[in-house]
N, C-alpha and C positions, 0 to 999 in steps of 0.2 A: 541366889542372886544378891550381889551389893548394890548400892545404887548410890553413887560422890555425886552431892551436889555444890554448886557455887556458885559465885557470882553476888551476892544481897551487899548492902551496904546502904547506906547515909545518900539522901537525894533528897533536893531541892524539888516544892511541888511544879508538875510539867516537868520534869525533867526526867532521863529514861536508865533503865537498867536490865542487865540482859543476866537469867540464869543459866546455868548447865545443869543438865544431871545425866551422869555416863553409868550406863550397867554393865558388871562384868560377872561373870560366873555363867552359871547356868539360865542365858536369856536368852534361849530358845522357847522359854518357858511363856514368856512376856509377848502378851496381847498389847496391852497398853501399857501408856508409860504418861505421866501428869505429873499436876500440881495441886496439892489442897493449900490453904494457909489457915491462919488461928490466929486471929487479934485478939486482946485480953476482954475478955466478958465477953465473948463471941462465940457462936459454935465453929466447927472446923465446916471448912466449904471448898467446896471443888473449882478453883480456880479456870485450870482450861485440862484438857486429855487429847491424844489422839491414838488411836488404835493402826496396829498391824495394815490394814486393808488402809489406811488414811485419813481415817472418819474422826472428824476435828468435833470437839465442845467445848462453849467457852460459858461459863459463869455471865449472868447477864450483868454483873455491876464491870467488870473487866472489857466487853462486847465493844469490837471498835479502836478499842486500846493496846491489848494485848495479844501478841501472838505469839502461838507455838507451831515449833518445827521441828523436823528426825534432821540429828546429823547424816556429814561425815564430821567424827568417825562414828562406826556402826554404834547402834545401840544407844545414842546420844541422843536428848532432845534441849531442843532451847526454848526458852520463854521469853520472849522482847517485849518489855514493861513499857510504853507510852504516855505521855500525860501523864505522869504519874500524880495523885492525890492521897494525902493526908490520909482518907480511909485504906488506902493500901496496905497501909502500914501493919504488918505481919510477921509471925514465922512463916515461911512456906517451907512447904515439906512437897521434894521430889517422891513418887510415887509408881508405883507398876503393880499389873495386877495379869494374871492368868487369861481372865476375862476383861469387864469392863472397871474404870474405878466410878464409885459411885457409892453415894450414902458414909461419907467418912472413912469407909474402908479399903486396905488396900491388902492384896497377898505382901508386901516386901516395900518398907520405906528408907529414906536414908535420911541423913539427919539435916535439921533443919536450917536454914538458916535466914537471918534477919535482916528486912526491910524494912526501912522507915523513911518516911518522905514530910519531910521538915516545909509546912506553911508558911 
C-alpha cells in the first residue's frame, strides 16, 4: 500500500484547508485510513480515522472543526480543516492501518505534509 497525501500549506487563523490522502496498491488490505500530526515538542496524536464499516474518530482538540470523509475516487479520504488555529500547526501524516489506527501507529504512512496557521 502507498498512501499520496496533500493539500497542507500557509493559512490565516479561521481560516480552512482541505487534505487528500489516495491509497493505491494493495488496499484491500485497509481497514482504516486517518490522520496523525506532530507539532514540535509534541507527541504524535491521532487527529481524526474512519474505518471500512464508517466509524468516524475525531481527536478532541479537532471536535467540531474538522472533518473527515472516503472519496470518490475510491480509496480516498479527505480532511476539511475549519477554524483553523495557531495550535494546529503540524506535520500531518495520512495514515491506514489493517485494523484500527490508534496509539501512534499505523501498518503503512505516507509522507507528511505541512500546516501552519499564521495568528
Amino acid at each position: 500500500v502507498q498512501l499520496q497525501a496533500s493539500g497542507g500549506g500557509l493559512v490565516q487563523a479561521g481560516g480552512s484547508l482541505r487534505l487528500s490522502c489516495a491509497g493505491t496498491g494493495s488496499t484491500r488490505s485497509i481497514n482504516t485510513m486517518g490522520w496523525y500530526r506532530e507539532a514540535p515538542g509534541k507527541q504524535r496524536e491521532l487527529v481524526a480515522s474512519l474505518t471500512g464499516r464508517g466509524y468516524v474518530y475525531y481527536g478532541d482538540p479537532v471536535k467540531g472543526r474538522f472533518t473527515i470523509s472516503r472519496g470518490p475516487p475510491e480509496n480516498t479520504v479527505y480532511l476539511e480543516m475549519n477554524s483553523l488555529r495557531s495550535e494546529d500547526t503540524a506535520v500531518y501524516y495520512c495514515a491506514a492501518d489493517r485494523f484500527r489506527l490508534e496509539g501512534g501507529q499505523a501498518d503503512w504512512w505516507g509522507r507528511g505534509t505541512q500546516v501552519t496557521v499564521s495568528s
